[in-house]
C-alpha positions as CSV (number, residue, x, y, z in Angstrom):
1,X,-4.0,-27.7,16.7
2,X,-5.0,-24.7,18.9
3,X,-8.3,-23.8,18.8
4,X,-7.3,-20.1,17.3
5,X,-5.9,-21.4,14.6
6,X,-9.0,-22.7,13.3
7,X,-10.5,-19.7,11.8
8,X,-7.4,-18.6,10.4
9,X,-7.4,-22.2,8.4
10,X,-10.8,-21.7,7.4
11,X,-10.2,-17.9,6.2
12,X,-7.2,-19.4,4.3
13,X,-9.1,-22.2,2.8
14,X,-11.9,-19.5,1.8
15,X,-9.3,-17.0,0.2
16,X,-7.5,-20.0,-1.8
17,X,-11.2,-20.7,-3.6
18,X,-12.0,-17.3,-4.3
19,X,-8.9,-16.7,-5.7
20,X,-8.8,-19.4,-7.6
21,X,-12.3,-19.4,-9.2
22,X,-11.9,-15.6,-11.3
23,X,-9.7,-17.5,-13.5
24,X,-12.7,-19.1,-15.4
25,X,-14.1,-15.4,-16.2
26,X,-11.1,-13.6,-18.1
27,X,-9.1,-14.4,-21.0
28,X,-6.1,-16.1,-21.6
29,X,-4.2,-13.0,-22.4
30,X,-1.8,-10.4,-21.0
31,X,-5.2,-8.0,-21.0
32,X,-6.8,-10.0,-18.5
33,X,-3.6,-11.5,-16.2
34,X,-2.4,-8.0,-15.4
35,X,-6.2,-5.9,-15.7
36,X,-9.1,-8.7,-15.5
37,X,-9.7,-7.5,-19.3
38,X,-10.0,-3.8,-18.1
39,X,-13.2,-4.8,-16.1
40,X,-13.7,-4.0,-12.7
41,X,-16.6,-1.9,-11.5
42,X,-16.6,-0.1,-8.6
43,X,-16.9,-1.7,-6.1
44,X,-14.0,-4.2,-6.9
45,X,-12.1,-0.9,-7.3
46,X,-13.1,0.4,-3.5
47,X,-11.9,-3.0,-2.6
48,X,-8.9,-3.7,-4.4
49,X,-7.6,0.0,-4.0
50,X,-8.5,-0.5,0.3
51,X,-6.1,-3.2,-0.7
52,X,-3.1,-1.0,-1.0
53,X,-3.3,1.0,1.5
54,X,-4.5,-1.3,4.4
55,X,-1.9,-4.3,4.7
56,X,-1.1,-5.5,8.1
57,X,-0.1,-1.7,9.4
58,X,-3.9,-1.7,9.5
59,X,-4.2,-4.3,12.6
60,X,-0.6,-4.0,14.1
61,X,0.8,-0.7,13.1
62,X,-2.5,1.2,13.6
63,X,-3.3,-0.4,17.0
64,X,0.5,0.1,18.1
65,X,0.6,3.7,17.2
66,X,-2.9,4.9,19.2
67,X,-1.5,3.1,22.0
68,X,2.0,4.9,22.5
69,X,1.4,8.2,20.0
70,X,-2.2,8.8,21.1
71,X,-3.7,11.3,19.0
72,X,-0.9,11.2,16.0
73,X,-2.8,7.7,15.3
74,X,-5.4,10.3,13.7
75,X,-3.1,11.2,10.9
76,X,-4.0,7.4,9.5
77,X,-7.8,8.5,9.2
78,X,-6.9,12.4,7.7
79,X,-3.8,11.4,5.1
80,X,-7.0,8.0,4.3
81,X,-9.6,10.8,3.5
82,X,-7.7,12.8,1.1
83,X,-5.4,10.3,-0.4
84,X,-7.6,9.6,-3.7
85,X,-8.4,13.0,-4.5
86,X,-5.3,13.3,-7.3
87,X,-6.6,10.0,-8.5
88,X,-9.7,12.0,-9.6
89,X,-7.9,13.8,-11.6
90,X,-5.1,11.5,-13.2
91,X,-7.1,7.7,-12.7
92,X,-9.7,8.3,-16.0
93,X,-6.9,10.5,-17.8
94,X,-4.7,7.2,-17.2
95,X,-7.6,4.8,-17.6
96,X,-8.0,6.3,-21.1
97,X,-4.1,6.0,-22.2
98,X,-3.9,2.4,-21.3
99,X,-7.0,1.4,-23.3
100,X,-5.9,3.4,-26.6
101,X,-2.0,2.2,-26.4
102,X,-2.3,-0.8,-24.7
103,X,-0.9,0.8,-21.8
104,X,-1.0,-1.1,-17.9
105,X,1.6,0.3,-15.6
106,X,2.5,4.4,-14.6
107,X,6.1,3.3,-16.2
108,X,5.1,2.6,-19.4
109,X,3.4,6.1,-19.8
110,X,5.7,7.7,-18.0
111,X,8.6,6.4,-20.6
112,X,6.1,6.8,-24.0
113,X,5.2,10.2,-22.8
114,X,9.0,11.7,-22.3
115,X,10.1,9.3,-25.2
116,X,12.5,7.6,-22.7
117,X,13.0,3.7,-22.4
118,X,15.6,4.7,-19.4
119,X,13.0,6.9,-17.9
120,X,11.1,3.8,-18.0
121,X,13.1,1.3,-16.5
122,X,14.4,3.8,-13.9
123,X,10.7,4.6,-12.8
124,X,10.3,0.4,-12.5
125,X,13.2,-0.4,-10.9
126,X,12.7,2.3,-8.3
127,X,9.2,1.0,-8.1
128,X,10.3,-2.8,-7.3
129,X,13.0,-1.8,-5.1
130,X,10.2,0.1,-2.6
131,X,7.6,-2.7,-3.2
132,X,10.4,-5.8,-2.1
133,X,10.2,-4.8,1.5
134,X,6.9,-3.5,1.8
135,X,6.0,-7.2,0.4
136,X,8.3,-8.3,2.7
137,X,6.8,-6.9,5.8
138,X,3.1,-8.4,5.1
139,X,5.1,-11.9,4.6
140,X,6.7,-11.0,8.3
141,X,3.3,-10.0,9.9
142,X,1.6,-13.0,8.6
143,X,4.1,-15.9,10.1
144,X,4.4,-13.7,13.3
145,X,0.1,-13.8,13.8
146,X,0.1,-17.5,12.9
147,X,3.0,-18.5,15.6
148,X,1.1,-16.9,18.1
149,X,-2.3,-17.8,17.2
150,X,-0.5,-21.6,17.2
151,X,0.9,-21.0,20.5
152,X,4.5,-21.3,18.7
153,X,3.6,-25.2,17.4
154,X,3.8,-23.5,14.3
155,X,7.0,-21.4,13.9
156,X,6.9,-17.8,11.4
157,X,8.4,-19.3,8.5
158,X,6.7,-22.1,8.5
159,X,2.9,-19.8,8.8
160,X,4.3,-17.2,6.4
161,X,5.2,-20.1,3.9
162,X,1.7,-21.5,4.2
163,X,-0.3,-17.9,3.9
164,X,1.7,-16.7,1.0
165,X,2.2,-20.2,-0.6
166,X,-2.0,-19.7,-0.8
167,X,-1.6,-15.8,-2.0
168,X,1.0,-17.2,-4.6
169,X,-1.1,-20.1,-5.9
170,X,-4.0,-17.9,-6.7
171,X,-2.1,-15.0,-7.7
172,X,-0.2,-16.8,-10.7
173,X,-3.1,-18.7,-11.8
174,X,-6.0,-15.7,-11.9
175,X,-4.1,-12.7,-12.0
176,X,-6.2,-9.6,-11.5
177,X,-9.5,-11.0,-10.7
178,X,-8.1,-13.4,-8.0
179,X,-6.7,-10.5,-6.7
180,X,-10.1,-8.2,-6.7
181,X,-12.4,-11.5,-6.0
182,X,-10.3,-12.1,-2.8
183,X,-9.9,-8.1,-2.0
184,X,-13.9,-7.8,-1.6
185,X,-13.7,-10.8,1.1
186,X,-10.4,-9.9,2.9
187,X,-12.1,-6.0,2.9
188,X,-15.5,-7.3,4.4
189,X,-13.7,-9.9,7.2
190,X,-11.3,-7.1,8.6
191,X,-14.4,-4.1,8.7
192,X,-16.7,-7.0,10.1
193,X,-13.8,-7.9,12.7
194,X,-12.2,-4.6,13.3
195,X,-15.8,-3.6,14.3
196,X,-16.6,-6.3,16.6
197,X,-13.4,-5.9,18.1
198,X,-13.4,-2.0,18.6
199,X,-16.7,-2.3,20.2
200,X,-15.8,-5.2,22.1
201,X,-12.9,-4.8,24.2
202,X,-13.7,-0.8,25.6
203,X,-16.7,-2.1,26.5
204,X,-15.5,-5.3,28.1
205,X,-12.7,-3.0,30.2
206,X,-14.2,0.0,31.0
207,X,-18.0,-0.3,30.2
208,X,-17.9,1.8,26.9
209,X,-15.9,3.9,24.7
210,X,-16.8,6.9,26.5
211,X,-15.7,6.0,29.5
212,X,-12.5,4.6,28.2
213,X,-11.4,8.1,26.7
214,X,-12.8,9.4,29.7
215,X,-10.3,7.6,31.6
216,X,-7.3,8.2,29.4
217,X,-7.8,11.8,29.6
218,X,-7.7,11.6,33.8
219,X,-4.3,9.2,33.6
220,X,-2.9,10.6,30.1
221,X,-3.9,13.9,29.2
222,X,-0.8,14.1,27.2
223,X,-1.9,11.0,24.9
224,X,-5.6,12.7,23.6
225,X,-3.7,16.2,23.3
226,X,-3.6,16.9,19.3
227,X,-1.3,16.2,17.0
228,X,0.3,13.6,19.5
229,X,3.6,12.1,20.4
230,X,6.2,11.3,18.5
231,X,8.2,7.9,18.3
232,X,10.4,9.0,21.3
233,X,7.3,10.3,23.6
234,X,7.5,14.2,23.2
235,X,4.9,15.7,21.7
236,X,5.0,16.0,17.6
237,X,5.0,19.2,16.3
238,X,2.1,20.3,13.8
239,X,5.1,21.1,10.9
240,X,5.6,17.0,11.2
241,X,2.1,16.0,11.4
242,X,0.8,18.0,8.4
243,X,4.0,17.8,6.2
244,X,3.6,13.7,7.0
245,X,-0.4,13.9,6.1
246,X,1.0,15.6,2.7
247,X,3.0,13.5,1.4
248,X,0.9,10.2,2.1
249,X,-1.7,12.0,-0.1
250,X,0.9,12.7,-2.9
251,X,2.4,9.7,-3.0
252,X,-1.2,7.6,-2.6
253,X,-1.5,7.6,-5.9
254,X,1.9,6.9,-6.9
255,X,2.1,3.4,-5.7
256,X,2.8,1.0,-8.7
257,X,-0.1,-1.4,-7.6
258,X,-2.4,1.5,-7.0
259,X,-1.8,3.4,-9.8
260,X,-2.3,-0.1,-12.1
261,X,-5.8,0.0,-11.1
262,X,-6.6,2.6,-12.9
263,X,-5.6,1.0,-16.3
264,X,-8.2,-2.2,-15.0
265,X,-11.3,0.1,-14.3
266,X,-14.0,-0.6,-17.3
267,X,-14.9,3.6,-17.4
268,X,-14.0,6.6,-16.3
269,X,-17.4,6.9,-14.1
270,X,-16.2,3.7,-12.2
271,X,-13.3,5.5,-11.0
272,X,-14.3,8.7,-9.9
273,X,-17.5,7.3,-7.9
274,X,-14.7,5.0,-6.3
275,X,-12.9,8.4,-5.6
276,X,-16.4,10.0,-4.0
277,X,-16.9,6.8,-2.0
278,X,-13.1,6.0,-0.7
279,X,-13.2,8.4,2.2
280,X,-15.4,5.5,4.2
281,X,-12.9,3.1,4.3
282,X,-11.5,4.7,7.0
283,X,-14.8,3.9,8.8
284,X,-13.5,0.8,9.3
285,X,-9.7,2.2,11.1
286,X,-11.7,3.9,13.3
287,X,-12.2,0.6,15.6
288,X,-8.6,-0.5,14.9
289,X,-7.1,2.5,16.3
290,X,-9.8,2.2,19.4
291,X,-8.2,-1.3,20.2
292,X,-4.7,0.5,20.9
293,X,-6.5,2.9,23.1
294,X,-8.2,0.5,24.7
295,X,-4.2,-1.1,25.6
296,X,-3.0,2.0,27.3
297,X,-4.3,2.0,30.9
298,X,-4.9,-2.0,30.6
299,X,-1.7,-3.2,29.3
300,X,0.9,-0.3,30.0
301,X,4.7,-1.4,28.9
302,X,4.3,-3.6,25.9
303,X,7.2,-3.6,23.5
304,X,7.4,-3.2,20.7
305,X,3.9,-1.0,20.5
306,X,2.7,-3.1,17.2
307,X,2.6,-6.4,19.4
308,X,0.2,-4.6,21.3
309,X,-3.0,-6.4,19.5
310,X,-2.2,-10.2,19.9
311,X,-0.6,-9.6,23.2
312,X,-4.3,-8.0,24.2
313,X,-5.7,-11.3,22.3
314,X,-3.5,-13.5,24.4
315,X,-3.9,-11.6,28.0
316,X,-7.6,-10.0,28.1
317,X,-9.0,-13.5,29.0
318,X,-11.3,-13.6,25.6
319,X,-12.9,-16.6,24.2
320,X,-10.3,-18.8,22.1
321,X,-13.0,-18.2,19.1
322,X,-12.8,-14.6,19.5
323,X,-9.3,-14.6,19.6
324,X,-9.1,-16.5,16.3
325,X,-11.4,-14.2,14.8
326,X,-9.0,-11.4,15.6
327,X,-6.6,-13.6,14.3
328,X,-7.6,-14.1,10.6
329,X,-8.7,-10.2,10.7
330,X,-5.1,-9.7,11.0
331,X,-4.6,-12.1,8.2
332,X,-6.6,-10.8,6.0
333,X,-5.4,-7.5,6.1
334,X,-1.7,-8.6,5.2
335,X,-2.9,-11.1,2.6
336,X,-5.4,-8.0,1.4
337,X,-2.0,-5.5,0.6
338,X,0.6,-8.8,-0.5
339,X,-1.0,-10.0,-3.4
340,X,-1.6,-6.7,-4.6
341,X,2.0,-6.0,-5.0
342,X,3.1,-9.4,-5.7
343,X,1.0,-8.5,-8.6
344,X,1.9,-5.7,-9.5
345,X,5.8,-6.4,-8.9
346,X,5.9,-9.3,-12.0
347,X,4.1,-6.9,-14.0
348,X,6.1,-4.0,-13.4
349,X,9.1,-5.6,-14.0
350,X,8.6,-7.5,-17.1
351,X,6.7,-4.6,-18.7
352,X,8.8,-1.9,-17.6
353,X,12.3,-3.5,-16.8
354,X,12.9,-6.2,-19.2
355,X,10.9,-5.9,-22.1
356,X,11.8,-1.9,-23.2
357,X,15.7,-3.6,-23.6
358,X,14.4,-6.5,-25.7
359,X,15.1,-6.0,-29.6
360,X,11.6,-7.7,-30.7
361,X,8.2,-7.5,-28.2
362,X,7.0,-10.2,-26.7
363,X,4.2,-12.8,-27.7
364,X,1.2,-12.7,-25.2
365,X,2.1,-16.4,-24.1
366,X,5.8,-15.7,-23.1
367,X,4.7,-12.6,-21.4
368,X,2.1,-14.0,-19.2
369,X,5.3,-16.5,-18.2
370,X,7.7,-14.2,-17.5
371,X,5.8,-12.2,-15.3
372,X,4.6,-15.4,-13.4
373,X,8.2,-16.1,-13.0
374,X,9.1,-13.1,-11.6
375,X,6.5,-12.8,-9.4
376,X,7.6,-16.1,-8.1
377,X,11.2,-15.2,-7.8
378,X,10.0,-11.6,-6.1
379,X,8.3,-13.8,-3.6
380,X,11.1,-15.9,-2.9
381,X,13.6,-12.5,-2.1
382,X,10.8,-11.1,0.2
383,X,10.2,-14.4,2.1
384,X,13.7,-14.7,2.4
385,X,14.5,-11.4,4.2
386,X,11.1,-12.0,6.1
387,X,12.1,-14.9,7.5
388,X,16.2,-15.0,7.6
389,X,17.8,-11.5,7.2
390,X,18.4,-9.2,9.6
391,X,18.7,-6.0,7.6
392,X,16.7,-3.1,8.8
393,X,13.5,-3.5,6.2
394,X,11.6,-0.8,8.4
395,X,14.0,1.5,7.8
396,X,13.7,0.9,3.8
397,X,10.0,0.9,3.9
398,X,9.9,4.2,6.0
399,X,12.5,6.0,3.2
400,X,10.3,4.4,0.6
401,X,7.1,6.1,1.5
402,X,9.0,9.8,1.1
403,X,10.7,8.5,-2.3
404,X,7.6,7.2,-4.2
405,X,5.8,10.4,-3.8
406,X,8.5,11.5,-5.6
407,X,6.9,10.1,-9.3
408,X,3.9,13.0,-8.4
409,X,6.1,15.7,-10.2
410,X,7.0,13.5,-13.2
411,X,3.0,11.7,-13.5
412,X,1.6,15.8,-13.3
413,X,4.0,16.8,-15.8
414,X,3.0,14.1,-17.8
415,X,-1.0,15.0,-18.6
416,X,-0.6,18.8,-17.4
417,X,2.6,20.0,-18.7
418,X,3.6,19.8,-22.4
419,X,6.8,21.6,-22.3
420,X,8.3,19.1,-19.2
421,X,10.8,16.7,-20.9
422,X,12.8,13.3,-20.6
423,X,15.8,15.2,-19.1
424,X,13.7,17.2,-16.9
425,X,11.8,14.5,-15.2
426,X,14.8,12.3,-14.7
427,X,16.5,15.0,-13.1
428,X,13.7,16.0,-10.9
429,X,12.8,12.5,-9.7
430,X,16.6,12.0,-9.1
431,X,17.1,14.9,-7.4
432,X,14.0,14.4,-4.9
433,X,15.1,10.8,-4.1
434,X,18.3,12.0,-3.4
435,X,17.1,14.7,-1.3
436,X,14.8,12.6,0.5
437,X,17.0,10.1,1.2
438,X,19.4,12.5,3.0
439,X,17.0,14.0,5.5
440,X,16.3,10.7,6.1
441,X,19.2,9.3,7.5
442,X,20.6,13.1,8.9
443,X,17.5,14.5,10.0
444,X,19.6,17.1,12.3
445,X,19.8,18.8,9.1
446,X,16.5,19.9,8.6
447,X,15.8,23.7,8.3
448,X,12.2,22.8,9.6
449,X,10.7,19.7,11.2
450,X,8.9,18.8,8.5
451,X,8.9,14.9,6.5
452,X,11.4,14.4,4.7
453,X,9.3,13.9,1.4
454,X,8.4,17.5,1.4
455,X,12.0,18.3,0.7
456,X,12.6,16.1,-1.7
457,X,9.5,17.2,-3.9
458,X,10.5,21.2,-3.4
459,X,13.4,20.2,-4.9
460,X,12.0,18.1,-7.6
461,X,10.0,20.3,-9.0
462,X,13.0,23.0,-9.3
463,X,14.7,20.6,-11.4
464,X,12.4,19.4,-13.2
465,X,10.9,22.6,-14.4
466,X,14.8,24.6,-14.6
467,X,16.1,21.4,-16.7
468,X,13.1,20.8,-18.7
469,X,13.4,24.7,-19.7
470,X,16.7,24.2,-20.8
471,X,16.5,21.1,-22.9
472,X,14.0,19.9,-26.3
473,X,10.4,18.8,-25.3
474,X,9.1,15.9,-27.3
475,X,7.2,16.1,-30.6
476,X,3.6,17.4,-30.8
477,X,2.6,14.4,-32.6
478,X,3.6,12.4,-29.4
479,X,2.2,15.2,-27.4
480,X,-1.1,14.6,-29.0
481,X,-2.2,11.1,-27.9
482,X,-1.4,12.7,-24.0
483,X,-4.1,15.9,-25.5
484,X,-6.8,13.4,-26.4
485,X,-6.8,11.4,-22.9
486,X,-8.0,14.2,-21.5
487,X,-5.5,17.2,-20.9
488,X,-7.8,20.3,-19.9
């Protein structure tokens, strides 16, 4: 055993008890599997939410994009800062719903809104086909930090099957809780080790952080110069960075497994001071995005760019202890994001896919069941093209991003827009996927350079509001449970 590996044992060991333990303090019930009996204060909400945004992106991607985009690494901190601001707005109005009609996923108000059982199942099954391989690239980042910390005595499916065979364990056993219990450690560990790294290494190399950016600016001028470089080393256009920053903040909230937290807050105040408070998290990618900087005059060449932290770890001559440290950081920021949407994935798709077809509901026993089982099976499809398929997950991931933002338009019209309908939405969210999707993969046809969410949305909205015009709204009976969570 190498002596890296140790502290990632010891985190895992750490993680499996906390996980495990919440189980003891909620109820046997659907209520408290799937939202820890609607408890959580705020601060397991400023955890758990840091949960699904920072997965291992946080200490690969983040690192690997300050060290070949430079500057465009900023857009992580800006699109961080504004993200939760809609979730002011539509967390307590959600928080409400789900406590009054037993309500715990953005599908199921979604489809009882608009009177729609398709609308539901289409809003779940797009949901689960973007969380697969954003599950699947945590599982892929976790067996990749393990071989390396193991020198390669331990090969990635063999490290990914031991990380997420933990994450599963405690996931299917506590639910909720064991996923807020272990968010507050994971979230303390990577701030605590992204710090001590971030301060470390500029000073170890160039004497301070000053003087690092001091130096980049006399090699790389070009790197520093706002809003960056793009993938391909040219500079990126402002229309890209903004239109990019946008639609991360539109689609923050839209995230199945972010937007469930809502429903598991225990008040509205609970939210909305988690709101006031998120912008600090990105205190703690401030140092991430310092170690890629720190790469670019030390370690010039390294490919791919989001290797660029455990190649540092294994080439800047640090302490094995150190490197381990870094190690489990990067551990704990991919175990931090997978069992949120493990999570959420099972619950989704038993409460949103299969049970709106089934001719009787569910008793809370069988329930709690099936969504174990799926979450197992979900597991088992995103280890599997982790650890054995070649198909181009990145690629899925990147056009997921642009297509989840596209529920914004349908959740608005949902507590803002009585006359928005069933057809309407469908239509819109249809139409904005499809657009989305096309810029993606052509995006020589692009009027302006801007991401290709932005299209899609411009065109969702059009059809939503034109179709929704021409076709019935709902009953004002129905209308009225959506008045009384809080419509202003």
């Amino acid at each position: 055993m190498t002596v890296e590996l140790i502290p990632c044992l010891v985190y895992l060991g750490i993680a499996l008890l906390l996980g495990m333990l919440p189980a003891r303090f909620s109820s046997r019930s659907v209520a408290g599997y799937v939202a820890g009996d609607r408890s959580l204060n705020t601060l397991l909400l400023y955890f758990v939410l840091g949960a699904a945004v920072f997965s291992s992106f946080a200490f690969l991607g983040g690192p690997g994009w300050a060290y070949s985009r430079g500057a465009a690494a900023f857009y992580i901190l800006s699109y961080g800062a504004f993200g939760m601001i809609p979730f002011y707005f539509l967390g307590p109005r959600a928080r409400r719903l789900g406590l009054r009609l037993g309500f715990y996923t953005q599908a199921e108000i979604v489809g009882h809104r608009f009177d729609s059982r398709a609308l539901q199942v289409t809003v779940a099954l797009f949901s689960i086909a973007a969380l697969v391989p954003y599950l699947t690239l945590q599982i892929k980042g976790v067996g990749y930090i393990l071989a390396v910390a193991s020198h390669g005595s331990l090969p990635e499916w063999e490290g990914a099957l031991l990380a997420y065979g933990i994450v599963t364990l405690y996931v299917l056993y506590s639910g909720m809780l064991g996923v807020s219990w272990t968010s507050v450690f994971m979230g303390l560990a990577m701030m605590t080790i992204g710090w001590l790294f971030g301060l470390y290494l500029p000073w170890k190399f160039y004497g301070g952080i000053g003087p690092m950016f001091h130096a980049i600016a006399a090699a790389h001028p070009d790197m520093l110069m706002p809003p960056g470089l793009r993938d391909d080393g040219r500079p990126w256009d402002w229309w890209g960075y903004s239109s990019a920053i946008l639609v991360s903040v539109l689609g923050f909230c839209c995230w199945p497994h972010f937007f469930m937290r809502s429903m598991a807050a225990k008040d509205d105040r609970s939210i909305k001071l988690m709101v006031v408070m998120y912008p600090t998290m990105q205190v703690f990618m401030v140092p991430v995005l310092v170690i890629g900087f720190t790469a670019v005059l030390m370690f010039p060449g390294i490919k791919p760019a989001d290797t660029v932290l455990p190649f540092m770890l294994q080439h800047a001559g640090l302490s094995p202890w150190l490197a381990g440290l870094a190690f489990a950081g990067t551990l704990a920021a991919s175990m931090h994001t997978g069992d949120a949407i493990m999570h959420a994935a099972g619950t989704v798709g038993v409460r949103d896919g299969i049970v709106p077809l089934l001719s009787k509901p569910l008793d809370d026993r069988r329930e709690r069941l099936l969504i174990r089982v799926l979450i197992l099976l979900l597991t088992a499809a995103a280890f599997y093209f982790a650890v054995a398929s070649r198909i181009s997950l990145v690629a899925l991931l990147l056009g997921s991003y642009g297509g989840v933002a596209q529920i914004f338009p349908a959740l608005i019209a949902t507590f803002y827009w009585p006359r928005a309908t069933a057809a309407g939405a469908g239509a819109g969210l249809a139409a904005g996927i499809a657009v989305n999707m096309l810029f993606l993969l052509q995006p020589a046809l692009k009027p302006w350079p801007m991401h290709e969410g932005i299209y899609g949305l411009v065109a969702n909205v059009i059809v939503l509001v034109v179709v929704s015009l021409m076709t019935t709204p709902v009953s004002a009976e129905r209308l009225k449970d959506y008045s009384e969570a809080g419509w202003d």
